[in-house]
N, C-alpha and C positions, 0 to 999 in steps of 0.2 A: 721321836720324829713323827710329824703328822701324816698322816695318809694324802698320797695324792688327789688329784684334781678326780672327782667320779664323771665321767662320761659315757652317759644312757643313749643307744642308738635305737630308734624306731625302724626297726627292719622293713616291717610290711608300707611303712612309709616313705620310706627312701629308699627301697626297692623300686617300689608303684611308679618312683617320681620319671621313670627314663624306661618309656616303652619298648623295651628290648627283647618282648618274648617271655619276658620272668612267671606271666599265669600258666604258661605250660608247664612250667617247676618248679614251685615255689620254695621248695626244698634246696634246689639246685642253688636256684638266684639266692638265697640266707645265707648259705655254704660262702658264692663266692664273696659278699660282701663281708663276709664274717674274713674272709683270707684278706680282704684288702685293706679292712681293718687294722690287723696286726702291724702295719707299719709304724700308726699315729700312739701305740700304745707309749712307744720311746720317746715321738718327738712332737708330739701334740697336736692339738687342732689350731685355727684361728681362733685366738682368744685364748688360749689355752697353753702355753706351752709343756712339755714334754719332763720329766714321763706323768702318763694320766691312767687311772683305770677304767678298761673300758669294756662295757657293759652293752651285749646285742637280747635286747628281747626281742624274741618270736612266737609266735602266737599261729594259731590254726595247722594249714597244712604243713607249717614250716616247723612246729613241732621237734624235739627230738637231735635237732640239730647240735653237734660234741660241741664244746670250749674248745680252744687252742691255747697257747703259748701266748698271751698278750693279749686275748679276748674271753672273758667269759659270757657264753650263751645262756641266757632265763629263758627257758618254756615258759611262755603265759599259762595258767591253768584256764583261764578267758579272755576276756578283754587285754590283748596287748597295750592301750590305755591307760585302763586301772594296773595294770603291773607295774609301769613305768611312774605314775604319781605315786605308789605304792613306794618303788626305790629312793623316790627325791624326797617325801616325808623320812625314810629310815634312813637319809645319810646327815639326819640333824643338821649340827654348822656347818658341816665340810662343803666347800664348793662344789657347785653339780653343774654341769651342761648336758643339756637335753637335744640332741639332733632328730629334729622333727621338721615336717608343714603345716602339720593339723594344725588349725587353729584352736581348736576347742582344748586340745593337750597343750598346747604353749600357753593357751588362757591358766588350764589346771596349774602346771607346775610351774609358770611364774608364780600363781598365788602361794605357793611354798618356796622362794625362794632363787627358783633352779634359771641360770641362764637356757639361752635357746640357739639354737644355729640351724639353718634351712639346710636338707639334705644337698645344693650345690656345695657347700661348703667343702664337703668331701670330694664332688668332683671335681675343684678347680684344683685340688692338688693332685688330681689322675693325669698321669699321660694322657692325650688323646687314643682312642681308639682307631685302631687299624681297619679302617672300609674299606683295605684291598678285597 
């Protein structure tokens, strides 16, 4: 049996993209995107369907942040970046999606292959958020 669909999330990128306070804790804001994650491991992204493996790199303060059940977390030892073109050259043939904005990372790892999806991606399949 082949291994699933790999899918690499840019934490510090799809954090940044929804001004909610996340530079007060960047720690925090990893943690919870890393829990909201776990849902898509079973039943996929757009483009993607379910099950996929999925991969949050974190890089600087964010550091340190555990795996769960359905996500494994990568410390960057630098560049969350170079970690992430890092994983889509080491997953050779297997299909890769990269949830990013950067363009400069979507440039990278198309040039290896790796599909891309903009961090909305994930939040159109969020509930809305409670403003009471």
């Amino acid at each position: 049996m082949s291994a699933p669909p790999l899918v690499i999330v840019d934490a510090a990128n799809v954090v940044g993209s929804v001004p909610d306070g996340w530079w007060r804790d960047r720690r925090g804001a990893a943690e919870r995107l890393r829990d909201r994650l776990v849902r898509y491991a079973e039943t996929g992204l757009p483009g993607r369907s379910g099950p996929v493996e999925l991969v949050l790199v974190v890089e600087g303060a964010a550091r340190g942040v555990d795996s769960v059940p359905g996500v494994r977390v990568d410390s960057a030892p630098g560049s969350g970046d170079d970690r992430i073109v890092e994983l889509v050259e080491e997953a050779g043939d297997r299909p890769v999606l990269v949830v990013t904005a950067d363009r400069e990372l979507r440039r990278r790892v198309g040039e290896h292959g790796a599909a891309v999806l903009g961090p909305r991606a994930l939040r159109d399949q969020e509930p809305p958020a409670d403003r009471g």
